[in-house]
Backbone as numpy.savetxt, mean C-alpha at the origin, in Angstrom:
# Nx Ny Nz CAx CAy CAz Cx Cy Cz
-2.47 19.20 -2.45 -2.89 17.82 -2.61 -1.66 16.91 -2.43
-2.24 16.23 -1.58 -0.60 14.86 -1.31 -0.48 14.13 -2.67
0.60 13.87 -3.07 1.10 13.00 -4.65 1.49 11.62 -3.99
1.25 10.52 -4.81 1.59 9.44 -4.43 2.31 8.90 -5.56
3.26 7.69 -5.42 4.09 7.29 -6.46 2.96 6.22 -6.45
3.44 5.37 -7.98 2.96 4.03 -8.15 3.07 3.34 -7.25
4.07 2.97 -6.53 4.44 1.91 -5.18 3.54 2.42 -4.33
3.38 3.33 -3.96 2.53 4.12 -2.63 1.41 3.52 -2.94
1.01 4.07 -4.16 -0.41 3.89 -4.03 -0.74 2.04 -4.21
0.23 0.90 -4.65 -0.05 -0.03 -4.39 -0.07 -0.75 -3.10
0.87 -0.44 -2.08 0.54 -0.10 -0.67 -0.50 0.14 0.31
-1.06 1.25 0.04 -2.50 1.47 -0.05 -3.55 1.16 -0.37
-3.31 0.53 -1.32 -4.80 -0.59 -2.21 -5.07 -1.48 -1.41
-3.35 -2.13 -1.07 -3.00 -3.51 -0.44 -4.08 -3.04 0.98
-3.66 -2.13 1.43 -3.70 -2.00 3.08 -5.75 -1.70 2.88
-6.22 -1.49 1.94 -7.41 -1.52 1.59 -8.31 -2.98 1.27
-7.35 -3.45 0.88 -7.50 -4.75 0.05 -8.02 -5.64 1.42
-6.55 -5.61 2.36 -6.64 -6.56 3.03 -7.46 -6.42 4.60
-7.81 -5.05 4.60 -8.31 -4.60 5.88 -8.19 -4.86 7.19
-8.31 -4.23 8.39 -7.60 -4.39 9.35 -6.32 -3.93 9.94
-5.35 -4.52 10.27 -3.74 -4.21 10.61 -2.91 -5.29 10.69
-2.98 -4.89 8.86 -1.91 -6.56 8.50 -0.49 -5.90 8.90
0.36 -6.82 8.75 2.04 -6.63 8.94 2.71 -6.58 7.59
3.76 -6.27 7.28 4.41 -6.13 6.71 4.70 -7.27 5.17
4.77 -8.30 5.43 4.78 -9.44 5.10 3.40 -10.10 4.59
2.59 -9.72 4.89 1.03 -9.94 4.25 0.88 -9.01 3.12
1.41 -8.15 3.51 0.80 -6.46 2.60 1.95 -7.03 1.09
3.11 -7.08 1.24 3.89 -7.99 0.47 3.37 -9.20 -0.57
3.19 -9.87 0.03 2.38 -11.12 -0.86 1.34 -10.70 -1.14
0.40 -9.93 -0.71 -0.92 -9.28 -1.18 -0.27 -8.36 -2.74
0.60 -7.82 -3.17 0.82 -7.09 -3.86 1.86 -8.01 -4.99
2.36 -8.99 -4.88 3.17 -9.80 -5.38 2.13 -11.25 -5.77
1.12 -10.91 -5.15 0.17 -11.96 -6.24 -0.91 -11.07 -6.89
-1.23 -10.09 -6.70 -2.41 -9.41 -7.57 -1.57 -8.42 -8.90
-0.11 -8.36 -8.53 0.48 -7.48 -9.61 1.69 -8.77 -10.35
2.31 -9.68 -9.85 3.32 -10.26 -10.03 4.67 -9.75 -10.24
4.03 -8.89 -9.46 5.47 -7.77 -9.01 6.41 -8.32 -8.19
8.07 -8.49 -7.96 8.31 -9.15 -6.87 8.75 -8.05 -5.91
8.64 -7.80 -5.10 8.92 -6.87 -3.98 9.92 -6.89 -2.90
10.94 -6.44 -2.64 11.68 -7.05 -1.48 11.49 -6.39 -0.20
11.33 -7.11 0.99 11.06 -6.95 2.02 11.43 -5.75 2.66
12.46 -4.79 2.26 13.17 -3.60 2.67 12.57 -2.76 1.62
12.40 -2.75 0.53 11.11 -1.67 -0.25 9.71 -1.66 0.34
9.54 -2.63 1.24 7.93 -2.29 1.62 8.29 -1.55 2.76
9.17 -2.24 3.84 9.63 -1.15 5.03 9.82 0.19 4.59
10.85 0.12 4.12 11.24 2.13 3.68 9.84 2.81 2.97
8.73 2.45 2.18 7.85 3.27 1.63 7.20 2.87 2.70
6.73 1.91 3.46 5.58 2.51 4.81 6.11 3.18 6.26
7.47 3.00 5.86 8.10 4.25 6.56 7.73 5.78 6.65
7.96 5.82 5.12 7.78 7.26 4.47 6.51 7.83 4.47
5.45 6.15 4.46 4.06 6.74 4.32 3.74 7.46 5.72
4.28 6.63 6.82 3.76 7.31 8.19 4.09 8.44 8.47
5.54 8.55 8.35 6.07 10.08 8.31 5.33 11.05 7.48
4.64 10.84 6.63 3.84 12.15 6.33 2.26 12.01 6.56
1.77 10.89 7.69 0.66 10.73 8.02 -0.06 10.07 7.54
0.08 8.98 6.44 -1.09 8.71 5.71 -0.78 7.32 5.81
-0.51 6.59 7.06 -0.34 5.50 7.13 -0.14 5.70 8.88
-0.29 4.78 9.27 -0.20 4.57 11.32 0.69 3.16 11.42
1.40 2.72 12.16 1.48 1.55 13.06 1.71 1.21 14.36
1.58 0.17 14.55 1.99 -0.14 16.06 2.71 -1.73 16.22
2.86 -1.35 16.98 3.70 -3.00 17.26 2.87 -4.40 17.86
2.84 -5.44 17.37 1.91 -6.44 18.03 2.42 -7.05 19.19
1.89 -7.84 19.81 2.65 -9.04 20.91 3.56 -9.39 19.89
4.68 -9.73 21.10 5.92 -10.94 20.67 5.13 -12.50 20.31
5.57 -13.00 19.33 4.80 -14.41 19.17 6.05 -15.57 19.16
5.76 -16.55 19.64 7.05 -17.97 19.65 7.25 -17.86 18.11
6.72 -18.04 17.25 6.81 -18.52 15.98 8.25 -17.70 15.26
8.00 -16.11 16.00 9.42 -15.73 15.45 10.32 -14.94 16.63
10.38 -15.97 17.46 11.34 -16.25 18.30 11.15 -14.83 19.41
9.71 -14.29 19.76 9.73 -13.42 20.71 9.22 -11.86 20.18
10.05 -11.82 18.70 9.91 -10.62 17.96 8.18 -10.41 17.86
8.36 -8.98 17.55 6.64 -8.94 17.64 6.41 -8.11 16.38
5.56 -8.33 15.90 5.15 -7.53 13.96 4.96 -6.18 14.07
4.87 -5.41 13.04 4.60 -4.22 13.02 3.50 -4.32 12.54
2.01 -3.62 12.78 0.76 -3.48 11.92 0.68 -2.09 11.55
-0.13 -2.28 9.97 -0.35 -1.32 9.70 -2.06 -0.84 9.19
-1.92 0.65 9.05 -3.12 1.03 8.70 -3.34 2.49 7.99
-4.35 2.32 7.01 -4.39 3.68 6.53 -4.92 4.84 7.12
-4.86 5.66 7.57 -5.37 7.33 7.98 -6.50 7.95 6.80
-6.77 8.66 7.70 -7.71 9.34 6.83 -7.49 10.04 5.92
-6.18 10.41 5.91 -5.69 11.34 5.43 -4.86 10.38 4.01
-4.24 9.38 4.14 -4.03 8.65 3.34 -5.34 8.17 2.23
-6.16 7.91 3.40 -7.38 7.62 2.16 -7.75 8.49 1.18
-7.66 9.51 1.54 -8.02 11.06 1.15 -7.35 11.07 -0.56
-5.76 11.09 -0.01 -4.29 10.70 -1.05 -4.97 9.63 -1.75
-5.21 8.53 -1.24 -5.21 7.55 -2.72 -6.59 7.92 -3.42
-7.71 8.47 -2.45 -9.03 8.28 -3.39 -8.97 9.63 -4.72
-7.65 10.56 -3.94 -7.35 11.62 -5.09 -6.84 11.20 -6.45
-5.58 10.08 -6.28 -4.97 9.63 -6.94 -5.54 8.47 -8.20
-6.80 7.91 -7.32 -7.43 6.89 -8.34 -8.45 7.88 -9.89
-8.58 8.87 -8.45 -10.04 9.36 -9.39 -8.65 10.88 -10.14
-7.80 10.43 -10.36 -6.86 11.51 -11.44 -6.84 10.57 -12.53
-6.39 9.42 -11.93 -5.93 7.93 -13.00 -6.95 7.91 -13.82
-8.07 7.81 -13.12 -9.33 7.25 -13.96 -9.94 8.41 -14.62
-9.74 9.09 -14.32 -10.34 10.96 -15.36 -9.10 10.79 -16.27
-7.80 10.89 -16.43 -7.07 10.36 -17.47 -6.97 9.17 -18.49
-7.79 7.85 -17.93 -7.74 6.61 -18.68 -9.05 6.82 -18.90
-10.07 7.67 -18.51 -11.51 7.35 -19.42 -11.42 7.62 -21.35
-12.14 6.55 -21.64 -12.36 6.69 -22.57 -10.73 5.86 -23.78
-9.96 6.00 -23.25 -8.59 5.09 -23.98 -8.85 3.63 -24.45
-9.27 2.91 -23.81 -9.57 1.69 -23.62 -9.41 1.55 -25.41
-10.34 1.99 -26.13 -10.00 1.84 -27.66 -8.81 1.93 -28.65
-8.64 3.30 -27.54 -6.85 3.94 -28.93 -6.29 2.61 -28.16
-5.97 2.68 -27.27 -4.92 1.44 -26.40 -5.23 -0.02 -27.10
-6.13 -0.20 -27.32 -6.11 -1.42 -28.27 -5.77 -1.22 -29.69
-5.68 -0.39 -30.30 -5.07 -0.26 -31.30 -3.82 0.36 -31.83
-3.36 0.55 -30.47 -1.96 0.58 -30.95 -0.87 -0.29 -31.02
């Protein structure tokens, strides 16, 4: 079974969240307003780096656009195989947090 860290799997939500083949910089603010996490632009590169290298993430490169001077975005997207990884990972979370909801309020 593939393991995912916390970051990964918020990555993944994101890239769920936002559907399609957002860039880098969307997936970012998507995760820095639903967590108020702040994220820096070289932690999202290096973990969707890592994600592709073991398959559970794809990209490709878009057109060059004027807006940033020619450069062209990276898009991304989840694999099947990634989906696979996070839908493992939610349904571990959630077979572990069933039922807490109570002690957790009272402690």
């Amino acid at each position: 079974m593939e393991r995912l860290g916390v970051f990964e799997q918020l990555l993944l939500l994101a890239l769920v969240r936002l559907g399609g083949e957002p860039y880098g910089v969307v997936i970012r603010d998507e995760i820095e307003t639903r967590t108020g996490r702040v994220v820096s632009p070289g932690a999202i590169y290096t973990a969707l780096d890592r994600l592709e290298q073991r398959g559970l993430v794809r990209s490709r490169l878009g057109e060059p656009t004027a807006e940033r001077g020619g450069k062209r975005k990276r898009h991304y997207r989840m694999t099947p195989r990634g989906a696979r990884a996070l839908a493992n990972a939610h349904s571990t979370m959630a077979q572990m947090a069933h039922g807490l909801r109570p002690k957790l309020e009272t402690l």
